[in-house]
N, C-alpha and C positions, 0 to 999 in steps of 0.2 A: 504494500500500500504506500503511494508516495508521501508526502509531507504533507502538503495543503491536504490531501485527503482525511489520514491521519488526525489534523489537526479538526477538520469541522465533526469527525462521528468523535471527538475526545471534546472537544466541547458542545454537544448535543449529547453529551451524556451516554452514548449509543456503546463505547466502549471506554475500559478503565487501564489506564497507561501502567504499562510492564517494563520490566526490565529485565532479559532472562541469562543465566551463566550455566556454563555446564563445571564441572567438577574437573580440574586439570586443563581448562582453556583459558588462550588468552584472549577470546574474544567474548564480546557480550552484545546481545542484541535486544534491540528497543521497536516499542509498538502498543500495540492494546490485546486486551483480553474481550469478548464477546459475552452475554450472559449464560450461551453454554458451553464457554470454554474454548473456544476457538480463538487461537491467535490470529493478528492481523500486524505481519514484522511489517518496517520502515523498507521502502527499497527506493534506487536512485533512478535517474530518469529511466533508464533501457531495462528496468523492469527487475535489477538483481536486488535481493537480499542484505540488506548497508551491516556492517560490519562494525561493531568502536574497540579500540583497543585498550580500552579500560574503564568502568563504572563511570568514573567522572566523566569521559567523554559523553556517554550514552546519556548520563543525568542532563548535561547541557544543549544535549540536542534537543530534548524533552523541555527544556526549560524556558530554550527558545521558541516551542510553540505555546508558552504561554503555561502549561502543565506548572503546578505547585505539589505535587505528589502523585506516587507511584510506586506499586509493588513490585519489591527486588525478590525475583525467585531463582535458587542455586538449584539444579538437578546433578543427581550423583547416581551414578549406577555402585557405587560400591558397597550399601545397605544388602541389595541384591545378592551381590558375591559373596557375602559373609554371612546372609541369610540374619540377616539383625530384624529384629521386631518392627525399629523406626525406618522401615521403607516410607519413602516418599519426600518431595521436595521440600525442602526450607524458603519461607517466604516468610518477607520481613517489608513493611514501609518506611517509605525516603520520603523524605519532604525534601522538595528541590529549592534551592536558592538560585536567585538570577544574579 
């Protein structure tokens, strides 16, 4: 979803701003969440998937379309692998400064 897009269903309320990481990456990526769960990432003109190279950047991207918070969600497969109890992602909210 591009920017301007992005920014009117996040200000119509239609979807709520993400920030998602995986577990041993250094990228993170930003967009909105849907009511059932469906992402919708940032991507740049030619249609790919935008990339940040680290929390803050993603935060300011978000920030510059006006967003004042957003949930950071870490996904780990390693709960998984070790068969632990606490499968499932960590999510936490930011409150973004401009």
């Amino acid at each position: 979803m591009r920017v301007n897009e992005l920014k009117a269903q996040l200000n119509q309320q239609i979807l709520e701003a993400v920030i998602l990481s995986y577990a041993d990456s250094n990228h993170y990526l930003a967009g909105g969440i849907d009511s059932q769960g469906n992402y919708h990432l940032l991507s740049d003109a030619k249609g790919k998937t935008m990339t940040f190279n680290s929390l803050r950047e993603a935060e300011v991207m978000l920030a510059s379309m006006g967003v004042t918070s957003a949930t950071f969600e870490m996904q780990s497969a390693y709960d998984e692998m070790v068969a632990s109890a606490s499968v499932g992602n960590v999510k936490t909210s930011l409150n973004l400064l401009h």
